[in-house]
N, C-alpha and C positions, 0 to 999 in steps of 0.2 A: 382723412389723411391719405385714402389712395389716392383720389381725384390727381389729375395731371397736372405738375408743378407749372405755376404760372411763365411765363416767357422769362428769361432773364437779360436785362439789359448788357452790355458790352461794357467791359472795366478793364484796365491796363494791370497785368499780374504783379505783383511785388514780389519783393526778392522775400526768400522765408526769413521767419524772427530766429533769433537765438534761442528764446525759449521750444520754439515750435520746433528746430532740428532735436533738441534735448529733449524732448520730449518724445519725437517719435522716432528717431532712426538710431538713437543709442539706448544699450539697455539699461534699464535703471540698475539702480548697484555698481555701473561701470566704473573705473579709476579714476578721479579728476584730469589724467593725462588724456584717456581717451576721451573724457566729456569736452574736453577743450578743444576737441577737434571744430567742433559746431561755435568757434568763436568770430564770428562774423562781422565784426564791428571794422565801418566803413565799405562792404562787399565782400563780396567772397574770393578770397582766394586760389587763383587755380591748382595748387598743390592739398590747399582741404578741399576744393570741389574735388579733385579726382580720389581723394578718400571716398568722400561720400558714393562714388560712381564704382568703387570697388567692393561697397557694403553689400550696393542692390546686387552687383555681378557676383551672386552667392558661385558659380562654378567655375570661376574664374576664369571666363574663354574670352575677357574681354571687350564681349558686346553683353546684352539683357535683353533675354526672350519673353514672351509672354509670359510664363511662368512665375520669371523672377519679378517681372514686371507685376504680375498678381498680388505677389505676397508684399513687394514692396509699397505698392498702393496701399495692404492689408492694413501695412506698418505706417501708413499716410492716415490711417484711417478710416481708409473708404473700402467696405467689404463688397467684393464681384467676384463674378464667375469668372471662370480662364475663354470666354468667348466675349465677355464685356472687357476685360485685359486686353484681348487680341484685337476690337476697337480701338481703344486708347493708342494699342504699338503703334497701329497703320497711319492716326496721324500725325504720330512723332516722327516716323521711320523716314526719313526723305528721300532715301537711295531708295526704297523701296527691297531691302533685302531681306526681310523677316526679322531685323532685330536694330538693336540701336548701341552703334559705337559710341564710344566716347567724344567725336566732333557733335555726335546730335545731343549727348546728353545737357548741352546748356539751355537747351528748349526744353528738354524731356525735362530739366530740375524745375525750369521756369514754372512750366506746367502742373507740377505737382506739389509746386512749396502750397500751396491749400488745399485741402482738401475739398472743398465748396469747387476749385476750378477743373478737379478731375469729374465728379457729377455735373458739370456743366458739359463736361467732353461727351458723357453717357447719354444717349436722350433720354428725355423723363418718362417713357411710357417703359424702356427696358429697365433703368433703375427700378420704378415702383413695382415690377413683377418681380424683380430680385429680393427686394425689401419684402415683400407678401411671403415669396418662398423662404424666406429668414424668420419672419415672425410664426409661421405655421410648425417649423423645425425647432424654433426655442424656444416658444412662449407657449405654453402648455393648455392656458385661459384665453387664447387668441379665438378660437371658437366661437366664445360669448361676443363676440366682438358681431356674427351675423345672427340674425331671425333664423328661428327652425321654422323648418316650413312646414304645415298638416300631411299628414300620412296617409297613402292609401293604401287599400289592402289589395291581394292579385285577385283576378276573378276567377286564374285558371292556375294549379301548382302541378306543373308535369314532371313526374318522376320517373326514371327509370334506365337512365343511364348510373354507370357503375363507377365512371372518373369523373374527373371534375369537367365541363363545356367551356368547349374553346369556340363556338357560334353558334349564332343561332339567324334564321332565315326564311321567311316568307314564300311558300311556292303560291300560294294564293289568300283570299281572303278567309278562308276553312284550316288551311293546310300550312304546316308549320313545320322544319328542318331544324334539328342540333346536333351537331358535332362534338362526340368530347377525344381529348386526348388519348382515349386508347384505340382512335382510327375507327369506333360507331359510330356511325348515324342514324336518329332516328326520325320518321315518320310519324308527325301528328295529323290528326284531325280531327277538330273544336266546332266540327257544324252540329248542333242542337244540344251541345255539352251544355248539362246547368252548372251553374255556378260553384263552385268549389269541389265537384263530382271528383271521382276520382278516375282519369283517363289513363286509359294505357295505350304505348307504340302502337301504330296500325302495321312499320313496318320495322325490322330491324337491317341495315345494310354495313356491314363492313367494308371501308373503304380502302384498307391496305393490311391484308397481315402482317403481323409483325411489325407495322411503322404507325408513328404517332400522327394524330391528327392536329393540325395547327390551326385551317382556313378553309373557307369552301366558296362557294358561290353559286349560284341555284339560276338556271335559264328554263322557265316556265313552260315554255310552248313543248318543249321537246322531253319537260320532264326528266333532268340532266342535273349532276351539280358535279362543280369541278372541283376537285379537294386537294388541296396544300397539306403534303405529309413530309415527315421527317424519318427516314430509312437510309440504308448503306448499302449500295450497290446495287438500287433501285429508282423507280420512276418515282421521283417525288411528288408530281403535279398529274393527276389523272384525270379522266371524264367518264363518268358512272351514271349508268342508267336507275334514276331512283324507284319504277316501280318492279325491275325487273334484279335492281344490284346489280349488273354484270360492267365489268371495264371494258371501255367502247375504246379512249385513246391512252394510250400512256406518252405524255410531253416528254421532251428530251431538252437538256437544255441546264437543271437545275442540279449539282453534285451536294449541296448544304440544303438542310429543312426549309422548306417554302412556308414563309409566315405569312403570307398575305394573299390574295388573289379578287379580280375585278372581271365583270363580262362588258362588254356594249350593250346597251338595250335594245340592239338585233340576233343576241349571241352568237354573232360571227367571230370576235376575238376575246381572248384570253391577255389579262395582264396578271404579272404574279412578279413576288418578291421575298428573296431571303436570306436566311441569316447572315450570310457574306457580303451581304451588298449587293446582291445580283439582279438585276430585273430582265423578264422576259416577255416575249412577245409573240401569241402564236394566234394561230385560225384556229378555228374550234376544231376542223375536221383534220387536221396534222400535226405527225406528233413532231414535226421539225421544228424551231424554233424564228420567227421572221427575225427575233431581234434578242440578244442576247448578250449582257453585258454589264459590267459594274458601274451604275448609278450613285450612290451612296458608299461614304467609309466604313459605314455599318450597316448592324443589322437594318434589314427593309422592313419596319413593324406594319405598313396600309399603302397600299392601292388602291388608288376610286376611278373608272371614269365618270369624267363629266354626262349628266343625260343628254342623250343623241346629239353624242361627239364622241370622237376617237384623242381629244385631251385627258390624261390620267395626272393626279395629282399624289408624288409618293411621299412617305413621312418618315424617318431615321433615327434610328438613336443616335445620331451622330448630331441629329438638332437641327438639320434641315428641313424644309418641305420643299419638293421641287415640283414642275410643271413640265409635261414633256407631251409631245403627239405621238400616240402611240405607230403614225404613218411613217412619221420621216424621223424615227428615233436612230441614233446610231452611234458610234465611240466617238465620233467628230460633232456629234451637232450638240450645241449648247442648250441648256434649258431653258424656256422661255420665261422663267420666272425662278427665283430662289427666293425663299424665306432663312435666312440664315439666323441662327439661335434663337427659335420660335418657342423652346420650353424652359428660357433660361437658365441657359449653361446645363439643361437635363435631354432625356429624353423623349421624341417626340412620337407617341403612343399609337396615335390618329390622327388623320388629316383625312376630312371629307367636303365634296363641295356643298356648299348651301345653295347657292345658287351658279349663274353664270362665273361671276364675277368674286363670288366669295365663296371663303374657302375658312369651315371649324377647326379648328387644332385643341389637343389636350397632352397631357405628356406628365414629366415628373416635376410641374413648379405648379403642381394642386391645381390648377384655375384651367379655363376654357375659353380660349379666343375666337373672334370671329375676323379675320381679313377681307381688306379687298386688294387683289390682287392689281389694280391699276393705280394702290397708295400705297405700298409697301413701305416709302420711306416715312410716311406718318408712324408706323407700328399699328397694331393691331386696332378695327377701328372701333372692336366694341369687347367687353370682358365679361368675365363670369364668375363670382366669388362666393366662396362660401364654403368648401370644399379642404379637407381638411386632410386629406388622402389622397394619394398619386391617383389621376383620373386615366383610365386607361382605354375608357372609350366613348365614342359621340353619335350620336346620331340626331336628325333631323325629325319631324310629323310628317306628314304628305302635303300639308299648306304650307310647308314652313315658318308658322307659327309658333312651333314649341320646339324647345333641345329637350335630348334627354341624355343625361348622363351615367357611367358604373365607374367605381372607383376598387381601388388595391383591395377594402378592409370592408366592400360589399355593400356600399353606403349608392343608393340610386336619385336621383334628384332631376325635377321637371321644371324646365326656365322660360319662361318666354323670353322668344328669340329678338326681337326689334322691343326692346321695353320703352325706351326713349321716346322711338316712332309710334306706339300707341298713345302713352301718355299724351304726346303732341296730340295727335289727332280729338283725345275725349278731352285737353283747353280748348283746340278750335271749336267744338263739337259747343263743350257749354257757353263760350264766349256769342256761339250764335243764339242758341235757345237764349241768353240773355238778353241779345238786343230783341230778340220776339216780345219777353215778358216786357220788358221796359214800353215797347211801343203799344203793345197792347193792356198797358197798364195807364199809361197817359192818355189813351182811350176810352178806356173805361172811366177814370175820375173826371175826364172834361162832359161826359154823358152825365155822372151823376152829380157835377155841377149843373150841369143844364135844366137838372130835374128828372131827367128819363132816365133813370138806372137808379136803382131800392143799393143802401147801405151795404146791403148782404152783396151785391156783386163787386164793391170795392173791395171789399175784404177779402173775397176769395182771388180778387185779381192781383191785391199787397200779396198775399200770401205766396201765390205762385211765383211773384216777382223776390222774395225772400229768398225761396226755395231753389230758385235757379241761382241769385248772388251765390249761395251757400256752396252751389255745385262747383262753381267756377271757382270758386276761393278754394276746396279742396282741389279741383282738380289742378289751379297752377299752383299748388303746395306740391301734390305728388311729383309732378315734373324738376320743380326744381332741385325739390330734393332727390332726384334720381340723378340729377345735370350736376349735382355738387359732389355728391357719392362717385359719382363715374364708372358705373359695373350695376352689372343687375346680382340679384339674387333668388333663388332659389324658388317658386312656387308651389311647388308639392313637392313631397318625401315619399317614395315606394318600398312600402315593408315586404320581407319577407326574406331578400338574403343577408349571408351573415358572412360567407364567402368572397374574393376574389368574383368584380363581375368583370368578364371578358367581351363582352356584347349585348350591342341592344340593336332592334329592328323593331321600325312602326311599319303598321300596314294600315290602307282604310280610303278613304272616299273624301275628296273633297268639295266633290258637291253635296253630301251629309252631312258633313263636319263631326264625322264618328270618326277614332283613330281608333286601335289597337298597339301595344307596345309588348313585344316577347324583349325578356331580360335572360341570359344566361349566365350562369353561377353556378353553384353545386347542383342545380335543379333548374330546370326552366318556368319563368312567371310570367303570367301574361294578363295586363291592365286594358282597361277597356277605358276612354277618356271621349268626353265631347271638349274637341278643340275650342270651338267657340266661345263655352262657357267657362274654362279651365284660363283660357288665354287674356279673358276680360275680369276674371274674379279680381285680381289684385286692386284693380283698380275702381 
């Protein structure tokens, strides 16, 4: 039922039934005077159309904003967000003024006497994520609806911060960064730790007295991390020496809490974002700001750059994701890209890139999208379900083979990233090994026709030639049934928090195919996975 509604053909609108105005735009129990307003017999009249055009215009100004426009759809039947409404306005609206007077509403009515032709106006990929975020909010057994996935356990449970973690970060493959809200940070390091030991801080640094900790970002070479606080009449945004704690710059730039921040993979620049909408842009080594400026209506919840590049991709509650160079950013330049209501009609938590071209989103409609940003107007090109809790953060493996997820309610979940594209690959895979067995099965019996080959090597020759039919039938079963489904789910479950997770970070080797995942929660966990193995199990 999520799969992508099929294309729908072109059909000329009809005018609405009598029954169907009575049914939806008047209220039941109304007075047979006012029911008779919806008496349509041979067209409508323009004295009862302009009734009905005064129903939706709940505030009487005349024209019908997205608002009214929402609820009246509501009243059509069809439940959306007020950014799936504000679709529907833009193709009514002809003047293009933000609302719809009374000369447009004889399209606007045209359009909405069914409710079949207002989900036609929606694309199918934004409906089905409104509809998911609907049934996770009132169907209480919608859960049953995915597979639980096996559980793992952490291999490492670091304790010892006092508030709850707001990040956590990778200095190397030993050495581990978490930040919690009461503006600590600590210092791990996991070289020779066994398994479930119990470690303590190597170091403890305070990154702001008196002000809360939101975000940080860690530049390795220099042993630095830059941390996003929330204080009054303070530097928000600083750079701190992690084995020394001392404050090398204080940023200027940011007057509201800095929830986000991002380096280059040369940590020459500084990108940060917050609560106001504000994003900035600085060198590592000044505290002036190159670029400073209101990006988003809202809160700036992430900042990523692209790897070696100077493109950052931010994310908002306001439900965008934007694309900007952090070079030539400025009040005049446009963004190279918008993702406009990327969390349906919610907010958008995280936005990190996957690759070049694509870019993970998670936010407040449960699920996890994957974009590419040179198909925006397809919608999202791959999903993630299962998730039954506002997902509030994403991250990626070092192959980009696996996602990993933290949700509101502390629930962690491991995906593989491309499931489709595996699945394809192990049909091609056995579709080959079966034309091997076949030929070398047709070999073998015209040999033991001939007389030179004993019974027993037929047999084991049928057998392989079974054994492979067998593969290929399971393997284009799992495909299709992934291709019907339309969204992957969940591969492994990570026990351990119970918490709010705020962060995840993989560290690890790709020519090993060993990962590591720290989770941040009331506590920091840390999983140890062979990609490889983890990535192909499902299948």
């Amino acid at each position: 039922e999520h799969a992508a509604a099929p294309a729908r053909t072109a059909r000329p609108v009809s005018p609405p039934s009598v029954a169907f105005l009575a049914e939806r735009l008047v209220p039941r129990g109304a007075p047979p005077a006012v029911r008779s307003m919806v008496d349509l017999a041979g067209g409508i009249p323009e004295e009862e159309l302009r009734d009905v055009f005064d129903k939706f215009d709940f505030d009487s100004s005349g024209s019908i904003d997205e608002r009214e426009l929402q609820q009246a759809m509501r009243m059509l039947g069809v439940t959306c967000s007020l950014n799936m409404a504000t679709k529907v306005l833009h193709q009514i609206d002809t003047d293009a003024n933000g609302s719809i007077e009374w000369p447009e509403f004889r399209a606007f009515f045209g359009r909405v006497a069914n409710p079949e032709e207002i989900k036609d106006m929606l694309s199918a990929q934004c409906h089905r994520f409104f509809e998911y975020k609907q049934a996770v909010e009132s169907d209480p057994s919608f859960a049953k609806t995915f597979k639980i996935p096996p559980s793992e356990s952490p291999l490492h449970r670091l304790e010892g911060h006092y508030e709850s973690i707001e990040k956590v970060a990778w200095l190397s493959d030993d050495e581990l960064l978490s930040g919690s809200i009461d503006g600590e940070v600590l210092l791990w390091n996991l070289a020779d730790a066994a398994p479930k030991a119990r470690i303590r801080p190597q170091r403890r640094i305070q990154a702001g007295k008196g002000c809360a900790l939101y975000s940080m970002a860690v530049e390795p070479s220099n042993r630095t991390v830059v941390a996003g606080l929330g204080g009054r009449g303070v530097s928000n945004l600083r750079l701190i020496g992690i084995d020394e704690g001392d404050e090398r710059v204080l940023y200027e730039g940011h007057d509201a809490p800095v929830y986000c921040v991002s380096l280059t993979d040369d940590g020459r620049t500084v990108a940060s974002g917050s609560k106001s909408g504000v994003a900035c842009i600085h060198d590592m080594e000044r505290p002036a700001s190159a670029y400073s400026g209101k990006i988003h209506q809202s809160v700036v919840h992430s900042v990523e750059f692209l790897s070696g590049s100077t493109t950052i991709c931010t994310a908002s509650k306001d439900g965008t994701i934007k694309g900007l160079d952090s070079r030539g950013v400025s009040d005049e330049a446009k963004p190279y890209f918008v993702i406009e209501d990327a969390a349906t009609g919610g907010a958008v938590l995280q936005a990190v890139w996957h690759t070049e071209h694509q870019i993970l989103s998670c936010g407040d409609d449960y699920c996890v999208k994957r974009w590419d940003i040179r198909r925006l107007n397809d919608g999202p090109v791959h999903s993630y379900f299962g998730h039954t809790s506002i997902v509030r953060c994403v991250g990626s493996s070092p192959d980009r083979t696996l996602i990993a997820t933290g949700t509101k309610t502390g629930s962690v979940r491991v995906w593989i990233t491309d499931e489709m594209g595996m699945s394809q690959e192990k049909v091609t895979a056995a579709e080959l090994q079966l034309d091997v067995e076949r030929k070398s099965f047709g070999d073998v019996e015209a040999q033991f026709e001939s007389g030179s080959l004993p019974v027993t090597e037929l047999r084991a020759a049928k057998e392989r030639l079974s054994q492979a039919e067998a593969a290929c039938t399971t393997a284009r079963a799992t495909f299709n049934e992934l291709k019907r489904q339309g969204f992957s789910q969940a591969v492994l479950g990570c026990d351990g928090s119970k918490l709010p997770v705020s962060s995840v970070a993989w560290r690890g080797s790709i020519v090993d195919g060993k990962a590591r995942l720290a989770v941040g929660s009331q506590g920091v966990y840390v999983y140890d996975f062979d990609v490889e193995e983890l990535s192909s199990s499902k299948h």
